[in-house]
C-alpha positions as CSV (number, residue, x, y, z in Angstrom):
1,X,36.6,-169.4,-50.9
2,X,37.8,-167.1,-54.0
3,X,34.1,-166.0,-53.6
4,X,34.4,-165.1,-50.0
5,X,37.8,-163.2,-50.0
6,X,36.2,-160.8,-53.1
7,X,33.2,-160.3,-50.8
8,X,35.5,-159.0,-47.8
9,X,37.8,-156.8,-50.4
10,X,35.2,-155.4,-51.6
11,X,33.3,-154.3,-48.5
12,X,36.8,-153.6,-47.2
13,X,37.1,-150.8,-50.3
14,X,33.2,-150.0,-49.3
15,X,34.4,-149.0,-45.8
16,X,37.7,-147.4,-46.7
17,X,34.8,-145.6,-49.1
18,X,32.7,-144.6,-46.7
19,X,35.4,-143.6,-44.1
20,X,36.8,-141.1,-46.9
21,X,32.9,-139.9,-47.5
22,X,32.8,-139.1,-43.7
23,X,36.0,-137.4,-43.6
24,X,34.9,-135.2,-46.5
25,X,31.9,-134.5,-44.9
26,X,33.4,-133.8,-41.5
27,X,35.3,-131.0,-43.6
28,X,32.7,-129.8,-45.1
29,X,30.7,-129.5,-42.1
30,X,34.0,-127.3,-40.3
31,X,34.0,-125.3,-43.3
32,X,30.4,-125.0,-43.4
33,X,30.2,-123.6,-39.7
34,X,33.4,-121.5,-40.4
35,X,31.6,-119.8,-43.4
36,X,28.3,-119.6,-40.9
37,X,30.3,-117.5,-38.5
38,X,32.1,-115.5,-40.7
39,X,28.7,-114.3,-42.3
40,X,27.7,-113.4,-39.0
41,X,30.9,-111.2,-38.5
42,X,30.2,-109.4,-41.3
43,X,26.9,-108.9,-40.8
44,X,27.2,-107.5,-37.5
45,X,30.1,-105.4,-38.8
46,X,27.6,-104.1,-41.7
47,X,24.6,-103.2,-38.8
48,X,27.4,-101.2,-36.9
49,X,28.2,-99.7,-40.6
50,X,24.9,-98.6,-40.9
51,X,24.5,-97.2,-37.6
52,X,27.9,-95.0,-37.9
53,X,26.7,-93.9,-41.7
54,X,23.3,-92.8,-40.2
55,X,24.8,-91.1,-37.5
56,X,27.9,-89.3,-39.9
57,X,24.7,-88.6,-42.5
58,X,22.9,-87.0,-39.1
59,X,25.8,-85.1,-38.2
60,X,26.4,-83.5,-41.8
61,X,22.4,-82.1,-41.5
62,X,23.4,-80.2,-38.7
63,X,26.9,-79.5,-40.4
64,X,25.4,-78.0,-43.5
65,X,22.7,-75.8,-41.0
66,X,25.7,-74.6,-39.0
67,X,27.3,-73.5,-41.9
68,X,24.5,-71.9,-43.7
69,X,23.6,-70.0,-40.1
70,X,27.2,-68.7,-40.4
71,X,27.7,-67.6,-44.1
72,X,24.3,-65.4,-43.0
73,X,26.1,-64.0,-40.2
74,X,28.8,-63.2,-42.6
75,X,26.5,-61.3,-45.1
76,X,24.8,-59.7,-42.5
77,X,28.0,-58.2,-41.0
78,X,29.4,-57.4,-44.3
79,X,26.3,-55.5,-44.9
80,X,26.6,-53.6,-41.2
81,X,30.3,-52.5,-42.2
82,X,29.5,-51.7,-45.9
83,X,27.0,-49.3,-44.0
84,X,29.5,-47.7,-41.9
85,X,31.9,-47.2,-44.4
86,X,28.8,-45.5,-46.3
87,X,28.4,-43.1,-43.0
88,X,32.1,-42.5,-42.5
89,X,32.0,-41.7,-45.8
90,X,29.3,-39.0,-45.7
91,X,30.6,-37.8,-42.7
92,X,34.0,-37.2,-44.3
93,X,33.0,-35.5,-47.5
């Protein structure tokens, strides 16, 4: 009988084992999926990133064009009124 009541304790211990096992891997599986979605949160977030980066980096072409454009403008106007003040100044003297 001794022999008997050691073979239930220890699959008793087996199954308290095992239940323990599954309980871990029940967590690990929750985790596991948490992880999985989180990584796809971020990875959408980084596409978007991308997208708005390309479209800033776009934006500062144009930016940098614009501005060039202008500063010509600039010269070319400071270049008309140095030759007025050239002409004024003949005229004068």
């Amino acid at each position: 009988m001794t022999n008997g009541n050691e073979s239930s304790d220890r699959l008793a211990r087996i199954d308290a084992t095992l239940d323990r096992v599954a309980a871990g891997l029940d967590r690990l599986t929750e985790r596991h999926e948490a992880l999985s979605q989180t990584v796809e949160l971020i990875a959408g977030m980084q596409a978007e990133n991308e997208k708005r980066i390309a479209a800033i980096a776009g934006m500062q072409v144009k930016n940098e064009k614009l501005m060039g454009d202008a500063l010509e403008a600039i010269h070319s106007l400071a270049r008309i009124a140095q030759a007025h003040e050239q002409r004024l100044d003949n005229l004068e003297g």
